[in-house]
MMTF fields as JSON, N, C-alpha, C and O atoms, coordinates in Angstrom:
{
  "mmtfVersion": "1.0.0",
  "mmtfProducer": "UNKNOWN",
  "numBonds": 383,
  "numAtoms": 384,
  "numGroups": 96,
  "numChains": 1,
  "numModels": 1,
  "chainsPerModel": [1],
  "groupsPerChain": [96],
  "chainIdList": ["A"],
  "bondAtomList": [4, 2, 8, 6, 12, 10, 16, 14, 20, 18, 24, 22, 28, 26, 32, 30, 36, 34, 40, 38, 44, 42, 48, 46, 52, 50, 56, 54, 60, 58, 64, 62, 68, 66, 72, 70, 76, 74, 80, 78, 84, 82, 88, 86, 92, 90, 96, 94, 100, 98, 104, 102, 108, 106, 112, 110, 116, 114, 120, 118, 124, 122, 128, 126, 132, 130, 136, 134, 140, 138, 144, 142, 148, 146, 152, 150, 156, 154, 160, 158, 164, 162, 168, 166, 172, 170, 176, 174, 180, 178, 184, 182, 188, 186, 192, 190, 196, 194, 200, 198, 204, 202, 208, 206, 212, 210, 216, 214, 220, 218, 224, 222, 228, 226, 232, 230, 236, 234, 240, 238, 244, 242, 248, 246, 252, 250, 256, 254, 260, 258, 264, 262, 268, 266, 272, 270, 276, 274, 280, 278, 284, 282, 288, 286, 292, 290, 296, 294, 300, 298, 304, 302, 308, 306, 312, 310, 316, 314, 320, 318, 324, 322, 328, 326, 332, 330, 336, 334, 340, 338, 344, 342, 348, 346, 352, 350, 356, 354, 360, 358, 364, 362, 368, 366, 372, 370, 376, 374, 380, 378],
  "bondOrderList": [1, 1, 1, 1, 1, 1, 1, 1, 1, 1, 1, 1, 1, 1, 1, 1, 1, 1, 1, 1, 1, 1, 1, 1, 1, 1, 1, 1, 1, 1, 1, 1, 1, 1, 1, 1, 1, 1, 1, 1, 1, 1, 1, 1, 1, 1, 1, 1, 1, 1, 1, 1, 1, 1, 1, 1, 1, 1, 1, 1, 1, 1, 1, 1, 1, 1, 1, 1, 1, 1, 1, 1, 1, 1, 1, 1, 1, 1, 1, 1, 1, 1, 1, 1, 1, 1, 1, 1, 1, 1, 1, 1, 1, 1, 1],
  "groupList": [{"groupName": "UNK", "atomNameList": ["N", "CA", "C", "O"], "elementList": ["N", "C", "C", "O"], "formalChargeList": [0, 0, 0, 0], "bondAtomList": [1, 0, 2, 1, 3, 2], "bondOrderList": [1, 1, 2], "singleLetterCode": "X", "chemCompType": "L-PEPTIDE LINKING"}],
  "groupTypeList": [0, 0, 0, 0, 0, 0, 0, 0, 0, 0, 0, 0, 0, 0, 0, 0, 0, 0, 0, 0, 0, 0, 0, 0, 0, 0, 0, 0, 0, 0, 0, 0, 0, 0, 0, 0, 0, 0, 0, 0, 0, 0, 0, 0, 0, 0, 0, 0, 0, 0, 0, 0, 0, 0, 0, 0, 0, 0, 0, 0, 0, 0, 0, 0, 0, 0, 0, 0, 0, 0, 0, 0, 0, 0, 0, 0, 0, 0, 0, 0, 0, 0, 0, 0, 0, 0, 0, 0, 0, 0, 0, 0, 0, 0, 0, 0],
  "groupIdList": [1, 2, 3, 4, 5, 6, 7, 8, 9, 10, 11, 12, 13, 14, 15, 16, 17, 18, 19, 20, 21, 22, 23, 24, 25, 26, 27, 28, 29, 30, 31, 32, 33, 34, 35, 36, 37, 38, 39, 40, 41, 42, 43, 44, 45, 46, 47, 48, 49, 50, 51, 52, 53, 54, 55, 56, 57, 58, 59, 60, 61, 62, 63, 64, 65, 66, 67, 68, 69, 70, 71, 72, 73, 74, 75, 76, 77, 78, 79, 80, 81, 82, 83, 84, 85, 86, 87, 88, 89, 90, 91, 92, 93, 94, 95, 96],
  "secStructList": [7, 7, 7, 7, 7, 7, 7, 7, 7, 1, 6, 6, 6, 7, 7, 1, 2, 2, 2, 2, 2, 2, 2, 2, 2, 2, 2, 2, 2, 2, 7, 7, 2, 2, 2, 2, 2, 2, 2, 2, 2, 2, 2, 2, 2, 2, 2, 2, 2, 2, 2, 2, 2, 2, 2, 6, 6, 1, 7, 1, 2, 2, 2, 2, 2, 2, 2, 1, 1, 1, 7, 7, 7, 7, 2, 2, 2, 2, 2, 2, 2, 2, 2, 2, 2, 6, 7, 7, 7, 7, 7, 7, 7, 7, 7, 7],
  "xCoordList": [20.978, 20.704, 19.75, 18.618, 20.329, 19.602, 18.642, 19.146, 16.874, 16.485, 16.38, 16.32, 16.368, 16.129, 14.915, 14.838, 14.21, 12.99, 12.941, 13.312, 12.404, 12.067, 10.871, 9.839, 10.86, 9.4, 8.721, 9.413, 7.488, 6.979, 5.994, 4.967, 6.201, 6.28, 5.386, 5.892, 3.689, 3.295, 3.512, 2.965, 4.207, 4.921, 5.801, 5.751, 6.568, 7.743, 6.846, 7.215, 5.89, 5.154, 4.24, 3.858, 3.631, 2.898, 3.853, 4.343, 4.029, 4.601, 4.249, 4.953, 2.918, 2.045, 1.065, 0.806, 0.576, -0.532, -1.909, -2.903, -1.693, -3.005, -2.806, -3.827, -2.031, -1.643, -2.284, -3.249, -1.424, -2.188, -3.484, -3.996, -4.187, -5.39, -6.165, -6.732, -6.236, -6.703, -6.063, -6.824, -5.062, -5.419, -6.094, -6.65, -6.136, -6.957, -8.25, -9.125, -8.809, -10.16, -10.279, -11.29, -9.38, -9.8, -10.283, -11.437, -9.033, -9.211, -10.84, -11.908, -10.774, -12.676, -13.792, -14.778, -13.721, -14.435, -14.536, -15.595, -13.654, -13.894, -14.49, -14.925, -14.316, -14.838, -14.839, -15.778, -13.214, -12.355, -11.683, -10.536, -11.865, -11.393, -10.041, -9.541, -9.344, -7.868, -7.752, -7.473, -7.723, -7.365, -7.482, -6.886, -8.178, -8.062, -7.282, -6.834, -6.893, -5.638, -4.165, -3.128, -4.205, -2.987, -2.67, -1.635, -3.94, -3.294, -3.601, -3.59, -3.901, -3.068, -1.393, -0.486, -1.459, -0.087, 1.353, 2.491, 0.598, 1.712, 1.143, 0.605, 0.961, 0.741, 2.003, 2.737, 1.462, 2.384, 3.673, 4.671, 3.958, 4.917, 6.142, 7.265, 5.38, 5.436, 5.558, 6.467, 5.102, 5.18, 6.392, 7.085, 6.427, 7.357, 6.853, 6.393, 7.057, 6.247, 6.646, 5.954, 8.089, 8.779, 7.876, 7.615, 7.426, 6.997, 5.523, 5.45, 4.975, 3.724, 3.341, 2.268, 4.295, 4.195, 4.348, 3.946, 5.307, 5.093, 3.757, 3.11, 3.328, 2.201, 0.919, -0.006, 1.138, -0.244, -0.137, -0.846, 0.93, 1.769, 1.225, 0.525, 1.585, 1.429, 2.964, 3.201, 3.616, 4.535, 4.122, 3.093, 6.054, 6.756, 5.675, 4.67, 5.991, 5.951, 4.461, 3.851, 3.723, 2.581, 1.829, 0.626, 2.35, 1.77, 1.968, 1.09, 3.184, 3.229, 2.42, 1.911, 2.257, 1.177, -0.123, -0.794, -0.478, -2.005, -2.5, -3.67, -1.596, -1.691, -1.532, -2.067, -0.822, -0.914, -2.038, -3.186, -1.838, -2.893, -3.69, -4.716, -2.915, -3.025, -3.663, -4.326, -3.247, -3.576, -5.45, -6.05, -6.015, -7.148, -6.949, -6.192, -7.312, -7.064, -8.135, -8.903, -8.384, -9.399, -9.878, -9.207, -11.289, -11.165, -10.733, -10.426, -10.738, -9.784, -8.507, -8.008, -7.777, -6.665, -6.691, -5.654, -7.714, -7.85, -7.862, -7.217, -8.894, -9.177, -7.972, -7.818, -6.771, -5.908, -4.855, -4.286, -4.55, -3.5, -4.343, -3.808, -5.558, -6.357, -5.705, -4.626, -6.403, -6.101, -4.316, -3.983, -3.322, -2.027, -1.527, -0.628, -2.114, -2.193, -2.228, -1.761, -3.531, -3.853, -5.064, -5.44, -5.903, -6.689, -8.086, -8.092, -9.308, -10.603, -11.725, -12.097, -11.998, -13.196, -14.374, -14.145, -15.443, -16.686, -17.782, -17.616, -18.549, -19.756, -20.082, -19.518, -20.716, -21.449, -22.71, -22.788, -23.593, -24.423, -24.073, -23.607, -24.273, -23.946, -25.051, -26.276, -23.947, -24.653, -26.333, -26.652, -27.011, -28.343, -28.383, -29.413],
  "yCoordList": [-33.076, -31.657, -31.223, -31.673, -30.348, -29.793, -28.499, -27.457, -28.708, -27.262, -26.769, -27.347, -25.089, -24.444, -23.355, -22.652, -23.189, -21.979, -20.914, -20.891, -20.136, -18.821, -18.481, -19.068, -17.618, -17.263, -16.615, -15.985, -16.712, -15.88, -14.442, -14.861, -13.093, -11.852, -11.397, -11.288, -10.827, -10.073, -8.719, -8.014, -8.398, -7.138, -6.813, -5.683, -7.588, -7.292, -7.165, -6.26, -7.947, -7.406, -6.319, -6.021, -5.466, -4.546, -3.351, -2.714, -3.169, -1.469, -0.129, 0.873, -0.362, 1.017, 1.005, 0.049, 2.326, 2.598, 1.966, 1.565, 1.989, 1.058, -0.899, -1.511, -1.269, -2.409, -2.825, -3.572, -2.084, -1.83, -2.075, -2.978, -0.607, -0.622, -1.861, -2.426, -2.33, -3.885, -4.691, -5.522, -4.563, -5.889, -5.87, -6.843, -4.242, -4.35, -4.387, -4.746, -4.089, -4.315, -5.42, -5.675, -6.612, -8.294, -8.509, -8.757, -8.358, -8.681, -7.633, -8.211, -6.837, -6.618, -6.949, -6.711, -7.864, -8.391, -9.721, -10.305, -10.357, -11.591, -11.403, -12.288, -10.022, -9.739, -10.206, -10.423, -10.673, -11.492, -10.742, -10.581, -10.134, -9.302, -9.167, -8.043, -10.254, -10.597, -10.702, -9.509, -11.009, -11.017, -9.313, -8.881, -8.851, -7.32, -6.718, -5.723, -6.742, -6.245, -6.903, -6.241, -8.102, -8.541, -7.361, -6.769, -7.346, -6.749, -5.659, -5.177, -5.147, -3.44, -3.377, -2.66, -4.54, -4.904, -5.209, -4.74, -6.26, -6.205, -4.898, -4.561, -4.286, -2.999, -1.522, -0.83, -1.755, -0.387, -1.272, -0.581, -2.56, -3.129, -2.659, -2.17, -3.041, -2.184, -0.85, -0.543, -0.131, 1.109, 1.872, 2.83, 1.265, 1.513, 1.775, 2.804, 0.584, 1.121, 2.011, 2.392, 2.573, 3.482, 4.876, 5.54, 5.191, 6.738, 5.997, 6.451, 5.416, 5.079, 5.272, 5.649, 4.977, 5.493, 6.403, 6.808, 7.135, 8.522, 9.015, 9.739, 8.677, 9.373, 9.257, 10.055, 8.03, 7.541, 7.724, 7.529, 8.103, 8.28, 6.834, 6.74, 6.112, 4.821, 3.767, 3.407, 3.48, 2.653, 1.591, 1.064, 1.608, 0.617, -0.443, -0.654, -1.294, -2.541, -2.475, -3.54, -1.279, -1.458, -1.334, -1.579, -0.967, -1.453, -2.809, -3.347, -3.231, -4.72, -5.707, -6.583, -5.455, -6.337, -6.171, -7.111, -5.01, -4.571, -5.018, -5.343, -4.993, -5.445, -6.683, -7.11, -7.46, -9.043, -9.994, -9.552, -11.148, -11.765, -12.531, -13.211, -12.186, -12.563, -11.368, -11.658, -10.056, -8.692, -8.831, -9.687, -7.782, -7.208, -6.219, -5.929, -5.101, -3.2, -3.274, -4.217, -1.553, -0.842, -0.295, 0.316, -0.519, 0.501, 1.702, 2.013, 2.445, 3.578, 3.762, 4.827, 2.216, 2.64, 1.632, 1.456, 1.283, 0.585, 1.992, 2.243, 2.983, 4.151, 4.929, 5.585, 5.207, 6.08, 5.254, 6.106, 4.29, 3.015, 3.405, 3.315, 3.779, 3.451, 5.113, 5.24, 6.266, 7.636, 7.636, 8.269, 7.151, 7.68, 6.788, 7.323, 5.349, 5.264, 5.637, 5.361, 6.866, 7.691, 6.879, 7.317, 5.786, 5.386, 5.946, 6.548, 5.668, 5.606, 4.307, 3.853, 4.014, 2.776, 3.712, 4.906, 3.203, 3.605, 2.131, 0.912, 2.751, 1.226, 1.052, 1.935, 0.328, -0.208, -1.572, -2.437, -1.15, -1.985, -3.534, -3.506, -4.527, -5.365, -5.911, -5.819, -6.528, -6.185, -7.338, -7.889, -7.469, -8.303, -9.816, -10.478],
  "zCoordList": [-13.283, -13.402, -12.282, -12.102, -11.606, -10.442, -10.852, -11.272, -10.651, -11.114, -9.792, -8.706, -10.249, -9.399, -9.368, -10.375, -8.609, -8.904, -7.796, -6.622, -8.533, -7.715, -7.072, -7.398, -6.205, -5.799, -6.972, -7.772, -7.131, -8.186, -7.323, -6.79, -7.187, -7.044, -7.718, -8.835, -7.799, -8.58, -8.72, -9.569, -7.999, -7.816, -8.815, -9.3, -9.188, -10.032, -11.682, -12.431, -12.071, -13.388, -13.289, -14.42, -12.242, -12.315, -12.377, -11.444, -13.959, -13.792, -14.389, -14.518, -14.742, -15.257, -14.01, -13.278, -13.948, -13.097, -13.778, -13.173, -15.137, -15.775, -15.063, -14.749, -14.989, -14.706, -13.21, -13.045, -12.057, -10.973, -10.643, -9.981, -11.523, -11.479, -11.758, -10.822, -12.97, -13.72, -12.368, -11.871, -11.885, -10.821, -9.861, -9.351, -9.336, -7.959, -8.646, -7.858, -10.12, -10.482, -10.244, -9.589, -10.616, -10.543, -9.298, -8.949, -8.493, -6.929, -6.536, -6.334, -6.515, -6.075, -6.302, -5.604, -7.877, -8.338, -7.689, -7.92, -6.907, -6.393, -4.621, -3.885, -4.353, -2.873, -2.083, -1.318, -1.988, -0.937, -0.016, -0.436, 1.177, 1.543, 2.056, 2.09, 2.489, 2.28, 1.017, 0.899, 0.146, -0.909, -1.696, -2.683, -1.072, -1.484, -0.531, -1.101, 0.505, 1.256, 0.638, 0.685, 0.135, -0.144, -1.498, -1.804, -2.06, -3.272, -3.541, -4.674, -2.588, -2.361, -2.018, -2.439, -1.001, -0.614, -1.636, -1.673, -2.412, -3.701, -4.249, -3.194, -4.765, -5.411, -5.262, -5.967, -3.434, -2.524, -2.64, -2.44, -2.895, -2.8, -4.321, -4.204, -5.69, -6.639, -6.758, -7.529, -6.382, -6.219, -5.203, -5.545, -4.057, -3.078, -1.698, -1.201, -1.203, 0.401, 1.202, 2.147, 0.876, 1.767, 1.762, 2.765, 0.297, -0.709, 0.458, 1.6, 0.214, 0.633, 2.234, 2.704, 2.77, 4.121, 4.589, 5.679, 3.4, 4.333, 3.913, 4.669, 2.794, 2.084, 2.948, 3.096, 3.474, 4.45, 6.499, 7.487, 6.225, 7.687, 8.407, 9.416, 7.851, 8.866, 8.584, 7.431, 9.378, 9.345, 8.098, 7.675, 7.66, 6.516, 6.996, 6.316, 8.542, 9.202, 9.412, 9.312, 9.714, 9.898, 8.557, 8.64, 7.205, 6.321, 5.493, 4.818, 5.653, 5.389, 5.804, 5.103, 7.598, 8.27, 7.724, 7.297, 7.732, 7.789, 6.111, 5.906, 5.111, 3.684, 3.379, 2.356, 4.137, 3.682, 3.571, 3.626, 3.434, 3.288, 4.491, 4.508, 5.319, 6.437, 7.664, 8.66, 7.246, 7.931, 7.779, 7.128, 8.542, 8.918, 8.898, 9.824, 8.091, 8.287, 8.353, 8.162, 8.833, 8.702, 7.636, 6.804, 7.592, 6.327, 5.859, 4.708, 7.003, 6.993, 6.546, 6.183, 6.604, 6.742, 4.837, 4.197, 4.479, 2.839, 2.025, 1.007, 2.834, 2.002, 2.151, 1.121, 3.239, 3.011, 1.931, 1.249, 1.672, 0.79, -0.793, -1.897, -0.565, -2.115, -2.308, -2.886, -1.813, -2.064, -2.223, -3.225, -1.566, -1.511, -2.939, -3.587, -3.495, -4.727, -6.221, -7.326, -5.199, -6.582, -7.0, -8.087, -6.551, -7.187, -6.529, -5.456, -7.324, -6.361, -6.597, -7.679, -5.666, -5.359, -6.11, -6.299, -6.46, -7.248, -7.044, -7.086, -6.889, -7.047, -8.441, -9.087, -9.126, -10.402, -10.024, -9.151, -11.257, -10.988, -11.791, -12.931, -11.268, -11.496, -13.029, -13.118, -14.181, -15.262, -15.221, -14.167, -16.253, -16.079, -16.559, -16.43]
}
């Protein structure tokens, strides 16, 4: 018996905007900063990167790169991906 497996996609289980949100909360909480571009990346990926680019006027290709885990954005270009989301960043004090 031959198995076979798949890639596993966090994209394909995020499908409420509450869902989303709770992940990019995780990912900031670890203040990995690739790791917070990737997962904006699966997110707009979920959502639809096509709607997202136009929303942010920055290229399909230049948001794939700039969102992976491997990319470096600007913050500029974290804050236009967070706003065309619909979400917002906020500080908190860290509890005692």
């Amino acid at each position: 018996m031959v198995e076979t497996f798949s890639r596993y996609d966090t994209a394909e289980f995020l499908k409420t905007d509450d869902e989303m949100a709770m992940y990019l909360d995780a990912c900031l909480e670890e203040g990995d900063s690739p790791l917070i571009a990737h997962a904006l990346g699966v997110i707009a990926r979920a959502r639809g990167m096509s709607q997202l680019a136009r929303e942010t006027g920055i290229s399909r290709e230049g948001l794939y790169r700039a969102l992976s885990s491997e990319g470096n954005p600007e913050f500029a270009t974290i804050m236009k991906v967070v706003r065309a989301l619909g979400f917002r960043l906020h500080a908190v004090t860290p509890p005692a």
